[in-house]
N, C-alpha and C positions, 0 to 999 in steps of 0.2 A: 682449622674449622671454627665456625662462631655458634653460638648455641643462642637459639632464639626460640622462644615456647610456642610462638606460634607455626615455626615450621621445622623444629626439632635442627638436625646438625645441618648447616648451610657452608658449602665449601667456600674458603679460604680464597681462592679466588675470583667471588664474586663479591668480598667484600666492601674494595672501592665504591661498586654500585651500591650498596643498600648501606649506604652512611646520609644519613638525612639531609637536604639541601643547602642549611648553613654551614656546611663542613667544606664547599666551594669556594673558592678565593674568590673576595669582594662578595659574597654574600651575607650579610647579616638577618638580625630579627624580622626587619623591615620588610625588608628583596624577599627575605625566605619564606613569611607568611603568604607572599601575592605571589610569589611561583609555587606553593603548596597547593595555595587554591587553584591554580590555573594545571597544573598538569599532577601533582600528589606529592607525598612528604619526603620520598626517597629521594636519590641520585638517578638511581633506574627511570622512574617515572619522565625523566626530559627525554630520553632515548628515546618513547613513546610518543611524541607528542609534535608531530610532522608537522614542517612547514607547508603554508597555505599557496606560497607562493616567490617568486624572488623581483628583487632590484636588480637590472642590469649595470654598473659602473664601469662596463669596457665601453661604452658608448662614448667616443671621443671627435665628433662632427666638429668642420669648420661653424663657427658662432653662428651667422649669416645661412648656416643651413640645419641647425636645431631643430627638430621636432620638434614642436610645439606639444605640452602636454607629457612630455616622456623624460625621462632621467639622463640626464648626458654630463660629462666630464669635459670639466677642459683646465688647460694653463694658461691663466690670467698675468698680467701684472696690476696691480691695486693701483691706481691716477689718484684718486680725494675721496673725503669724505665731505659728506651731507647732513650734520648730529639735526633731530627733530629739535623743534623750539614748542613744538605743541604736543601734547601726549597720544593723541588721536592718527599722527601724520607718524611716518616712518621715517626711520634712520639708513640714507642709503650713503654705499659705496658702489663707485663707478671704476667698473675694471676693463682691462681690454687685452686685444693679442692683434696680431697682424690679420685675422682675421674679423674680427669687428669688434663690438662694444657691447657690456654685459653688467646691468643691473643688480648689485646683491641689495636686498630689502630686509628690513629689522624691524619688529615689532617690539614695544617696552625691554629695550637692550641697554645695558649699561654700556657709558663712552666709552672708559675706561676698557672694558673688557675688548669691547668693537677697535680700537685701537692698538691694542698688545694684540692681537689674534690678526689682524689687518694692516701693517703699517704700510703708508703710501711708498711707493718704491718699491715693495717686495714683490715677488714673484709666488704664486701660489697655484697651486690645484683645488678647484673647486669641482662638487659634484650635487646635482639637485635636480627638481625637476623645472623645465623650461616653460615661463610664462612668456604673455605679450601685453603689455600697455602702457596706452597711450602713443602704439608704433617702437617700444621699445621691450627690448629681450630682457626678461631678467629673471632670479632667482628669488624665490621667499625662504629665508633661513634654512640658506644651503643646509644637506643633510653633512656632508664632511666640509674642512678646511681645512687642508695641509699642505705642507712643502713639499717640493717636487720630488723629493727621492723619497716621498712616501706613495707614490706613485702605486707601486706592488699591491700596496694593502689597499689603495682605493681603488683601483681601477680592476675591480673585479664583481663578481656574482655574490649579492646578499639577500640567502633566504630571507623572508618575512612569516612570523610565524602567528596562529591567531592570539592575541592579547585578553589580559582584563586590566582594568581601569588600576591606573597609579605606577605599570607594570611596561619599560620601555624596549620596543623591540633589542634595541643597543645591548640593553644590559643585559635580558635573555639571552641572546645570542653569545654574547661574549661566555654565558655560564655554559651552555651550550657546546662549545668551542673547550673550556675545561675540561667535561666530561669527556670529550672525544681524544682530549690528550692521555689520558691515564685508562680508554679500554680494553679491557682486558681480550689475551687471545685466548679463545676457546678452542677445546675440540671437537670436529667436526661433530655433526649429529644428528646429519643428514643421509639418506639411503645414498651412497654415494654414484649408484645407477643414475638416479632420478638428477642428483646432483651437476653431473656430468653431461646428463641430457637438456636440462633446464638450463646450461653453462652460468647459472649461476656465480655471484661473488659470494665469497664465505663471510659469516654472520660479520666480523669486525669489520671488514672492506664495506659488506650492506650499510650497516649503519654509519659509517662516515659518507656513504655517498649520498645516503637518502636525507642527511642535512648539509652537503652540501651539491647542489644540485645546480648544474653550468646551463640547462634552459628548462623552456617550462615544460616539453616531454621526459625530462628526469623525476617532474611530478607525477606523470601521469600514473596509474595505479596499476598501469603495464608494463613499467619500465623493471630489468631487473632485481634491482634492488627492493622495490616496491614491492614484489612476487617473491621474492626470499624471504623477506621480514614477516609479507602475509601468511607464508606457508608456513614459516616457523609459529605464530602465533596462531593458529590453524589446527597446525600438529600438537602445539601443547593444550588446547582445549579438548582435542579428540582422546589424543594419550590418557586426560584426566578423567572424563568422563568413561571413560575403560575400564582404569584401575580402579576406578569406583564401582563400576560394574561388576568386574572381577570379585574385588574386595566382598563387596552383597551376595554375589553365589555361591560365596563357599562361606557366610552366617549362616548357624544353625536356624532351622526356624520350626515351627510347629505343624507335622502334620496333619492339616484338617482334611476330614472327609464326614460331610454330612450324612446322614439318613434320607434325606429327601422328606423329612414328612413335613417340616414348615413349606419348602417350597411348594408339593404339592396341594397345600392349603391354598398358599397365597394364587398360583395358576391358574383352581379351580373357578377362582372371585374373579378373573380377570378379563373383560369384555375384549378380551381380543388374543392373537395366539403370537407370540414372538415369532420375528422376522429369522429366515435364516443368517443374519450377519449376527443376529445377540444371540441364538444359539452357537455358533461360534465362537465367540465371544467369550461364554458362558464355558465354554470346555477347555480352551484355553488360560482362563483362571483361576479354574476347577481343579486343573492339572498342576498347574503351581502351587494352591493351596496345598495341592496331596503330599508335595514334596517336600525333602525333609531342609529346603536350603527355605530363605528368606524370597517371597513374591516381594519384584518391585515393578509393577505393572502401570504404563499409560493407557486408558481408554478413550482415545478420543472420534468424537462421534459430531458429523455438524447438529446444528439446532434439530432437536424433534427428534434422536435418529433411536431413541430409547436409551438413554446411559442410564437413566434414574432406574429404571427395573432389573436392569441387570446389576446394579451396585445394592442393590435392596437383595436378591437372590445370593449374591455372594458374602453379606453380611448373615442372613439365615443360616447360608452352608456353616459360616465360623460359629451360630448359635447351636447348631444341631451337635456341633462337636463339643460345648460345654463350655467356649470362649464369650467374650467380648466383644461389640463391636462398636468404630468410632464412623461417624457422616459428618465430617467440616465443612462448612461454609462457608465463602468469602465474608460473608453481608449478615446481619441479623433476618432481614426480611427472606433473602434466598432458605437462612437455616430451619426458620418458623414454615417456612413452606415444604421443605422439605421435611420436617416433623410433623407438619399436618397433613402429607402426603400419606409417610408411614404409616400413620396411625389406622387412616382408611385403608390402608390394603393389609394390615393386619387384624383388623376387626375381628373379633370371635377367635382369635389366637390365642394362646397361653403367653405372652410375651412383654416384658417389661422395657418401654422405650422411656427415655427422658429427654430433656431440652437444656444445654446449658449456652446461654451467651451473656454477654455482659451487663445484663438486665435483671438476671436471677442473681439475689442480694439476702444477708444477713439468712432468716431461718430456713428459706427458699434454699438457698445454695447448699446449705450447709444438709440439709436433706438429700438432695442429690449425690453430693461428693459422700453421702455416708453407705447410699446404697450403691453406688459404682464400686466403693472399698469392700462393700461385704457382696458383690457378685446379687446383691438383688437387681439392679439392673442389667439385660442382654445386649439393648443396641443404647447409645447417647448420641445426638446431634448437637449440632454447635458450631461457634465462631473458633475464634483462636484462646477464645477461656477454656477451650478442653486438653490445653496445654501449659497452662498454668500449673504452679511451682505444686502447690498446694491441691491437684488432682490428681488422685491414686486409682489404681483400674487393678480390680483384682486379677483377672489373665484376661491382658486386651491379646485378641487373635490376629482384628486387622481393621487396619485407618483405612479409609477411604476420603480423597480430599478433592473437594468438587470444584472446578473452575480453576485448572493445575497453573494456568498462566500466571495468577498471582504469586506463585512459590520458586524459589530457585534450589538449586541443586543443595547447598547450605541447610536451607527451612527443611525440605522434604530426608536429610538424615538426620537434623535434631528432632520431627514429628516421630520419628519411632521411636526416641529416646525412652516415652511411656508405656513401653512393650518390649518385653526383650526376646527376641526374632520372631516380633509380629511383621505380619504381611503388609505391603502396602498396594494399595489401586488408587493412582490419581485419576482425574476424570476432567478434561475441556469439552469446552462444544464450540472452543475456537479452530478452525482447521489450520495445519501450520504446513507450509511448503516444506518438502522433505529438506531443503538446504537445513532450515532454521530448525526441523525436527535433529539432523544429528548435532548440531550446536548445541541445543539445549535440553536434550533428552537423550541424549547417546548413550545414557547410564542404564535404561531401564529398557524394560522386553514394551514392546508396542502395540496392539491392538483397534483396529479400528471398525467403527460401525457403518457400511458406507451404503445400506440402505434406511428407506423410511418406512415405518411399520404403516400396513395395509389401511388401505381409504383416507392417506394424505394427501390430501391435492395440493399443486403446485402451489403458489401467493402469484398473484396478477399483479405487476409491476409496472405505475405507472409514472412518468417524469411532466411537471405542470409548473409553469411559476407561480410565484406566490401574489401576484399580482390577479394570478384568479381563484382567491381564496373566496369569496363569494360562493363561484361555483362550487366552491368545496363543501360549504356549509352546508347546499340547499344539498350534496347528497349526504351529508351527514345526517340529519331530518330523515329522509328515504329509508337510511339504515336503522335510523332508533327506532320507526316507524314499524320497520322489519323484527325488531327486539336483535338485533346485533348492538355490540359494545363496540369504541373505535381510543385507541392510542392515540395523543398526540403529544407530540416530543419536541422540546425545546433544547436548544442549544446551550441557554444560561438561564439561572434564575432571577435575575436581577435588571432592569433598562441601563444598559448604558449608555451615555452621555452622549457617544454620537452615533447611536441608536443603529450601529449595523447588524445584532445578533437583535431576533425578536425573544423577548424574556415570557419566561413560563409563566408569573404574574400576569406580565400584563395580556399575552394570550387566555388566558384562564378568565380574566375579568371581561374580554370582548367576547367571549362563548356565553361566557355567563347571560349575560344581558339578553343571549338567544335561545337557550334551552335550558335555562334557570336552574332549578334544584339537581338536575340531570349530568349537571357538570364537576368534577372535582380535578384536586391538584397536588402533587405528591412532589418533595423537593428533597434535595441531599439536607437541608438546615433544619425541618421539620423534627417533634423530637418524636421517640422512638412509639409514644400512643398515639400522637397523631397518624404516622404512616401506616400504622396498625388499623385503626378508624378507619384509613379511607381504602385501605386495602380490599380489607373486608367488606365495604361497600359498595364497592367494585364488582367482588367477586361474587356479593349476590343480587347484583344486576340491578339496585340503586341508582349506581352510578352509571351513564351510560356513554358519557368521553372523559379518559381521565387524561389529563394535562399534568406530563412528566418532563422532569430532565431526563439523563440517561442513567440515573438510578435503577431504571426496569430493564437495564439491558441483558441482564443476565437471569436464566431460570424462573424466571414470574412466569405462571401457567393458566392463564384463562380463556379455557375453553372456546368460551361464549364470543371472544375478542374474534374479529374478522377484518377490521381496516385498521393500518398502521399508518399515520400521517407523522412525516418525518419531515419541521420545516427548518429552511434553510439546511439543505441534507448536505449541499455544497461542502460544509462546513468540517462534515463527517470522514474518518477514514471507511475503506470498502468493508473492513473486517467487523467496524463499529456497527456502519449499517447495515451487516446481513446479520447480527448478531437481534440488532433493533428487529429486524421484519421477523426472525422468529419467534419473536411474540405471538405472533397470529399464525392462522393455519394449523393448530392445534388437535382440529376437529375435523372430522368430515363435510363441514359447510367449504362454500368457495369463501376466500380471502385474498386480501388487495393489500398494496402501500402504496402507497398514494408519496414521492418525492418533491418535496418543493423549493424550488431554487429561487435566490434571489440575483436579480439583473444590477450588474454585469456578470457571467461567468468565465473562468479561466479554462484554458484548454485542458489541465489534469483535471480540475473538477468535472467537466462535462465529460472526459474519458470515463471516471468512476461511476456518476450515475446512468449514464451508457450499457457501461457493465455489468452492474445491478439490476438493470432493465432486461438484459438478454438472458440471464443466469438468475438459476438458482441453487447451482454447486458451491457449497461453500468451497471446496479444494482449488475449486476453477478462480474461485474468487480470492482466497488466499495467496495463490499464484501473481495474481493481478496486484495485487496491494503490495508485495513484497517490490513489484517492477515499479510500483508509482510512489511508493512511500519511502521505501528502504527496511532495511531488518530491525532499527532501532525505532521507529514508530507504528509494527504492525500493527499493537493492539490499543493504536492510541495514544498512550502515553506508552513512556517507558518502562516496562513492568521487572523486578527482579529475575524472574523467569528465563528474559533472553539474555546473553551475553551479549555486554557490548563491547565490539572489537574494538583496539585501538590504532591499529593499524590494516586488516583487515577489512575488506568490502566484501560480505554478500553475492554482492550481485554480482561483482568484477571477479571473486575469486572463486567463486562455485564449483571450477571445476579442481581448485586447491583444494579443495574441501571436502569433495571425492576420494581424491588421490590419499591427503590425509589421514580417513578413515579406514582407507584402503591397508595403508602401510602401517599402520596400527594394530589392526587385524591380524597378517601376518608378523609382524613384531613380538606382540605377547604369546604367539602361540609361538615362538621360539625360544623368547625369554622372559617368562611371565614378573621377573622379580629383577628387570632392568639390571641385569649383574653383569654384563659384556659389554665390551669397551664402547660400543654404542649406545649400550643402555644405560653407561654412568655417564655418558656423553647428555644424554638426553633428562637425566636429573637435572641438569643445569639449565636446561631449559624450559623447563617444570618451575625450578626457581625464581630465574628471571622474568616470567609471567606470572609469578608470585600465586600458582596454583599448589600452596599447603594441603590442600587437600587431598591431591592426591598422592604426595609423601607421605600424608599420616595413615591413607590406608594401602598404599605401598608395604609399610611398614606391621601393619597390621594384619596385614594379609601370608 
């Protein structure tokens, strides 16, 4: 056994694998830093890291009937050389066979070399791909050169794996080839039902087949070694996010049970009555609070659907009990809104809220952290400063952390580290396709809000190129006219050079010139008083187009807002721009987006704003984005939040991913502490996907 702190006893024979990639013959500092980068620092990490594609070198055609274009083998004999006299001209040798004559071409080649490797007379095996000119066959620096009775080793299938610069397929592969000499055999640790139905190769056999791969359907991502390795990396994601689950239900936690009499303050002030999905909602994590285990709650709700008042009621519940409570925010601007939210629907309360983000400095901060330590303040809002070394919470009850996509499983158990079995409720208003819900949330109880509270109207969706931005203007005018506010959203803030993206500058400066003082512009670069300034300005109806990047994508709330002008929307994921249009529609007025594409467009972009057009279900649309984007760019970019597979497809293995969870399910409820020769089977492959985490609460638990 080897002992490693970050994942406590790691068995003995998985140690070959997790010896770092210099420890491979012919690897040194060199090879080892540019295959770190390229696939990670272990042994294990190559295992991972599939080939893209292969060489054929069984391809052995008479000369005279070479494919042009394609990789073929043959047995030459070498006739003369050609040595360059000019540096710009090539070094050739002319080879032949009873079947025709065959070009090998050199570019800056030492003679000397091209002559020991080539001598006129010999007989050789060449392999490469087959050109034509000037009416003549030939090769440019053959990929192999050898003698005939090396036949074996060339005349076969060479995966091609993706590269980074400096980094030569050759030498990868050969290290490659290493590892698959010395893998270790495991024990099974597979449901041996599923195993036998699935006819399956077992994990050693998968992984030699799935790098070495005889056509290009052993690539495909249905073949079975492809569906072994997925399901195994599948299964150990679900396994962990389990035992993490498990591990959380049985942490003590603090039974809260409010009084009711803050909530029924804040209710009475409230122009409108919750929908039956947040009264649901609301007892479901009412019920958890009561309970004496740890709440680790998702609320996810699309845009509009009410999260913010039921995470405001669930924070009261933890005040009425004589707790703490914490509201994170991704963003400074989301938190500051979200504090000046509170504030108003606590009005005429007894209730101490505060603001901390990275803004609150020297005597400022030190006031806050002093009344959080002596329990004078009930609720705190904030960025990721409210987890800082140096913030104490006299009895935090429960975190609430808004906009859950940015957190991964890691962040959301070090955020209770400042409570000890405080609650937690995270909160998106990204909708996530149930696949990617048990990938990245399988740990936690689920909750969704899947109506819109009373007198939201639909957003009128409409799709225009940008070439009739004119017409867009003159109803922009109609609207300010009307005192409605309009978004418009840029894709970068800056012109670039060959001016395909339209920049929020220089948009902001062509409005400007039309509706003068009326117009303002909000950017990620801007500092923290500026966006504050134009915010505010905004919001009290000042400002009446504010020209954004997609800084305002998330929880900006203004009422008064009714068009959302999204240009060059093309450009956009589905999830991005249904996140953009709900900005608007806020209120009971009608509300538009207004999408503007620029020409030419491609078939997936015009599939998305398509889509965006007929719909307003973020679920439906969630759905959509996952089939046209994939699982690693729903929300855009890649956010910590979702796991990214490395073997594993989404899309292709979905119904792995069922079954996975499935057999998980029944797994713990028969051996919840992996003790049976299946379940020390399946430590190991906890390991090998290098999920520590859920060893440590394995063990904890």
């Amino acid at each position: 056994m080897q002992r490693d702190e970050k994942i406590g006893m790691r068995p003995s024979s998985l140690n070959t694998l997790f010896r770092p990639v210099t420890a491979l013959s012919g690897v040194g500092p060199r090879i080892g830093s540019l295959i770190e980068k390229l696939t990670g620092p272990n042994v294990v990490d190559l295992l991972w890291h599939l080939p893209s594609g292969i060489i054929d070198r069984r391809r052995t055609p008479k000369l005279m009937e070479a494919p042009i274009g394609e990789v073929s083998s043959f047995i030459v004999r070498v006739e003369s050389h050609y040595p360059s006299h000019n540096k710009r001209q090539p070094y050739k040798v002319i080879c032949s066979n009873d079947t025709g004559r065959l070009t090998l071409v050199f570019f800056r080649v030492r003679k000397d070399y091209i002559s020991a490797t080539l001598p006129p007379g010999s007989d050789k095996i060449i392999s490469g791909k087959i050109e034509k000119f000037d009416g003549e066959l030939q090769i440019s620096h053959p990929d192999y050169i050898g003698d005939p009775e090396d036949a074996d080793n060339i005349l076969r299938v060479e995966p091609i794996y993706p590269m980074t610069s400096g980094l030569s397929v050759k030498v990868f592969g050969k290290s490659v080839g290493n590892v698959l000499n010395t893998l270790p055999i495991l024990e099974e640790w597979l449901d041996l039902a599923l195993f036998r139905t699935e006819s399956w190769p077992s994990w050693n056999s998968a992984v030699k087949a799935i790098h070495n791969p005889q056509s290009e359907n052993d690539l495909d991502t249905c073949s079975p070694a492809r569906r072994r390795l997925a399901y195994d990396e599948l299964l150990a994601n679900q396994l962990t996010l389990a035992l993490i689950r498990q591990a959380a239900q049985k942490q003590a936690g603090h039974p809260i049970v409010g009084d009711g009499r803050l909530r029924k303050k804040i209710m009475t002030g409230l122009s409108f009555s919750l929908t039956d999905s947040q009264n649901e909602a609301l007892t479901e994590i009412e019920s958890d609070m009561a309970s004496k285990y740890r709440m680790l709650r998702l609320l996810q709700g699309d845009v509009g659907s009410g999260k913010t008042i039921v995470s405001i009621i669930a924070m009261l519940n933890a005040v009425e009990s004589g707790f703490q409570a914490v509201l994170m925010a991704p963003t400074e601007i989301l938190a500051r809104q979200h504090y000046s939210t509170l504030l108003k629907l606590t009005k005429g309360i007894e209730l101490r809220i505060a603001l901390l983000t990275g803004r609150e400095k020297g005597k400022v901060r030190q006031a806050v952290l002093g009344d959080l330590k002596s329990a004078r303040t009930n609720i705190i809002v904030g960025t990721h400063a409210l987890f800082q070394e140096d913030v104490i919470y006299a009895d935090l009850g429960i975190v609430i952390i808004d906009e859950q996509h940015r957190f991964g499983v890691h962040q959301r158990l070090a955020l209770t580290e400042k409570g000890k079995g405080c609650d937690m409720l995270v909160m998106t208003a990204t909708p996530i396709p149930r696949t990617l819900m048990l990938t990245a949330y399988g740990d936690m109880d689920i909750t969704q809000l899947r109506e819109k509270p009373a007198g939201r109207k639909a957003i009128t969706t409409r799709v225009v190129s940008v070439d009739r931005i004119a017409r867009v203007v003159d109803r922009i005018q109609d609207n300010i006219n009307k005192g409605n506010q309009i978004f418009w959203i840029c894709p970068i803030i800056e012109e670039l050079q060959s001016q395909d993206l339209a920049a929020a500058k220089y948009r902001f400066d062509y409005l400007k010139k039309i509706f003068r003082e009326h117009v303002g512009l909000i950017h990620g670069r801007m500092t923290k008083n500026e966006k504050d300034s134009v915010m505010s300005d905004f919001n009290k109806g000042k400002i009446k187009v504010l020209v954004a990047t997609t800084i305002i994508e998330v929880g900006i709330d203004i009422s008064n807002a009714t068009i959302m002008i999204i240009e060059q929307a093309e450009r956009f994921g589905l999830s991005q721009l249904h996140q953009l249009r709900g900005r608007v529609g806020r209120s009971e007025q009608p509300s538009s987006c207004l999408l503007m594409y620029k020409k030419p467009i491609n078939g997936i972009a015009r599939k998305r704003l398509e889509v965006m057009r007929s719909t307003n279900d973020g679920f439906v649309i969630a759905e959509e984005d996952l089939k046209l984007r994939g699982s690693g760019e729903l929300l855009g970019t890649r956010q910590s939040g979702l796991p990214v597979f490395r073997v594993a497809n989404i899309l292709d293995h979905a119904d792995l991913l069922s079954t996975a969870h499935k057999d998980v399910d029944m797994l713990l409820k028969k051996d919840p502490g992996l003790k049976t020769k299946r379940g020390l089977a399946l430590r190991n492959l906890l390991y090998l996907f290098e999920r520590e985490i859920a060893i440590q609460n394995l063990k904890s638990g």
